[in-house]
Steps between C-alpha positions, in 0.01 A plus 500: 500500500429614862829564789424208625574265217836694402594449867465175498651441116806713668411766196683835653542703171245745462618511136277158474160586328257268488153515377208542734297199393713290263815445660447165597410162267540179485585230239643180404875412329554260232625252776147529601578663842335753668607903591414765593641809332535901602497734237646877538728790335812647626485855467803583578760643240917579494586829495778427257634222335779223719679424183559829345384754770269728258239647670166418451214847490180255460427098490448555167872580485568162697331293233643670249853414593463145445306369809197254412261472792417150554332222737659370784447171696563569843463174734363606877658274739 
């Protein structure tokens, strides 16, 4: 994803990775309905936990402490 496109999508975070070439698709919903769809990471992870406060020394730490990473639908006004 160039600037240009994360200007305009109002992405700010430079913690937003996205891959050079597949980061954008398209497809179709069971309604039959078209979208278009953005795919990325977030690379950014807690130093410690907000429940508990331990603190974390790797990622691998973070996952290990209970945290699943997951999708996320994120609608773009």
């Amino acid at each position: 994803m160039d600037k240009c496109t994360r200007e305009l999508l109002g992405f700010q975070d430079e913690s937003l990775i996205f891959e050079k070439d597949r980061w954008f698709s398209r497809g179709v919903d069971k309604k039959n309905r078209k979208f278009n769809r953005i795919d990325g990471l977030y690379a950014k992870v807690p130093t410690h936990c907000e429940s508990c406060g331990v603190l974390f020394q790797s990622s691998a730490d973070y996952y290990k402490h209970g945290t699943i990473a997951n999708k996320r639908v994120i609608q773009v006004p």
